[in-house]
PLY file of the C-alpha trace (Angstrom):
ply
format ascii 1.0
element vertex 103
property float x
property float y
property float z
element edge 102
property int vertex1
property int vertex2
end_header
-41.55 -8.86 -1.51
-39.67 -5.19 -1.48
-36.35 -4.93 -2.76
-33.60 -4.39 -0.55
-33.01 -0.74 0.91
-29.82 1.19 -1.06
-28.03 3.83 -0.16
-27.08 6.41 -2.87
-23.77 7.37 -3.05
-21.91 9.88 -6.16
-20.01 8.38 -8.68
-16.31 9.38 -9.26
-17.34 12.12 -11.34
-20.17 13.86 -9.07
-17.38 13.83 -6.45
-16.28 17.45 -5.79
-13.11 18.81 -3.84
-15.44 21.50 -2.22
-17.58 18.38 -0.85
-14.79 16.25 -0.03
-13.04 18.95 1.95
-16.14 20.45 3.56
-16.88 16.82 4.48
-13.14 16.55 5.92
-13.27 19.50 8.01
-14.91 17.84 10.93
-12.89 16.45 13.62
-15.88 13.53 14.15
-15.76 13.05 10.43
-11.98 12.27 10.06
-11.95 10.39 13.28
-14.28 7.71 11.48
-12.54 8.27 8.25
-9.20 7.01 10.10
-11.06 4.33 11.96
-11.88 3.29 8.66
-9.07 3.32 7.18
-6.97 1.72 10.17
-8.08 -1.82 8.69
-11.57 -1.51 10.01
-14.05 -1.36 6.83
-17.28 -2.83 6.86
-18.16 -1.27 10.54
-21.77 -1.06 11.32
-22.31 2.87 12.45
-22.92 1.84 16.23
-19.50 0.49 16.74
-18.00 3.81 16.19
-17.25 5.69 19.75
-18.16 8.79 18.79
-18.34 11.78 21.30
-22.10 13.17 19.83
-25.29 11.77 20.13
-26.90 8.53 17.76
-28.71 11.56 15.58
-25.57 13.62 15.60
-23.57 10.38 14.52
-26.20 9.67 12.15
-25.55 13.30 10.30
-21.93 12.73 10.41
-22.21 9.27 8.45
-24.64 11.18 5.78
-22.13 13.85 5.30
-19.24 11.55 4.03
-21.55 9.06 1.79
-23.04 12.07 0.42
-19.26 13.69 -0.70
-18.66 10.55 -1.75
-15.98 9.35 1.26
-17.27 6.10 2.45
-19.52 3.54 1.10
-22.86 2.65 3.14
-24.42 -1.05 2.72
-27.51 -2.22 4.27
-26.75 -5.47 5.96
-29.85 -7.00 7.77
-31.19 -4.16 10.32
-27.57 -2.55 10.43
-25.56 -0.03 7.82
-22.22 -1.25 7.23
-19.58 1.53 6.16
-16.70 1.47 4.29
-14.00 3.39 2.84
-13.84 4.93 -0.42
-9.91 4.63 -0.82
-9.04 3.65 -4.14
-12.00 6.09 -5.59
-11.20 8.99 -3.67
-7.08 8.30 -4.78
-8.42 8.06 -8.60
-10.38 11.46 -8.70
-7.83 13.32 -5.81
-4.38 11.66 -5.55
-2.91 12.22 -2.19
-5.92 13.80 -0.84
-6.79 10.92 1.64
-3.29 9.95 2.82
-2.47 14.12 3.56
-5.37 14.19 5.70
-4.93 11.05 7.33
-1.02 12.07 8.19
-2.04 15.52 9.49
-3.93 13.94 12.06
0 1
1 2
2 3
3 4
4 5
5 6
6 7
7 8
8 9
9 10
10 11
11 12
12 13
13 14
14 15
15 16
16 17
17 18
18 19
19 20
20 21
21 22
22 23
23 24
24 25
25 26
26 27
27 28
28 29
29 30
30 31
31 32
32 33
33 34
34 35
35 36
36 37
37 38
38 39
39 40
40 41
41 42
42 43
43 44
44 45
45 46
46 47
47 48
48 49
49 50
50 51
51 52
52 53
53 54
54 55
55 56
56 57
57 58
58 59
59 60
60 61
61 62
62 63
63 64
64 65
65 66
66 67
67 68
68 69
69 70
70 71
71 72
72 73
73 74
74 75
75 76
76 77
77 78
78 79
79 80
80 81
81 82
82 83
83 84
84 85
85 86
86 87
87 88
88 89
89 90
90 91
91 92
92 93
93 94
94 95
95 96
96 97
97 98
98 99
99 100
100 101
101 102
């Protein structure tokens, strides 16, 4: 038997404001980021209307696990994503409910 597929994802510390930010900068990006955190964590990646194509989408999700912005889980053939709230409000206080109020 295999062992089940994981995502990497940066701990607090490897999280960097350049990352974060860059991550943030994208209209696509923060519209799933405030999806997200609207109440609607654990959302498999297809239930997002997003305005790109699957691949496109697919780069987008990347982009925020990688900076460290939402959480990706494996759940049967589907990736469930969720956000990193209380993580992102430890290592950058305010940095997640500016953003979300400027949009």
């Amino acid at each position: 038997m295999g062992s089940a597929r994981s995502l990497e994802h940066p701990t607090l510390e490897q999280m960097s404001l350049d990352t974060v930010l860059s991550a943030l900068a994208d209209p696509v990006r923060r519209t799933i980021v405030a999806q997200l955190a609207n109440g609607h964590d654990d959302q498999a990646c297809i239930a997002f209307s997003l305005p790109v194509s699957k691949s496109t989408s697919t780069h987008h999700f990347r982009v925020l696990r990688e900076a460290g912005v939402i959480s990706q889980q494996y759940r049967g053939t589907s990736i469930l994503n969720g956000l990193r709230r209380d993580e992102l409000n430890l290592r950058f206080p305010g940095l997640l409910e500016a953003i979300l109020a400027a949009e």
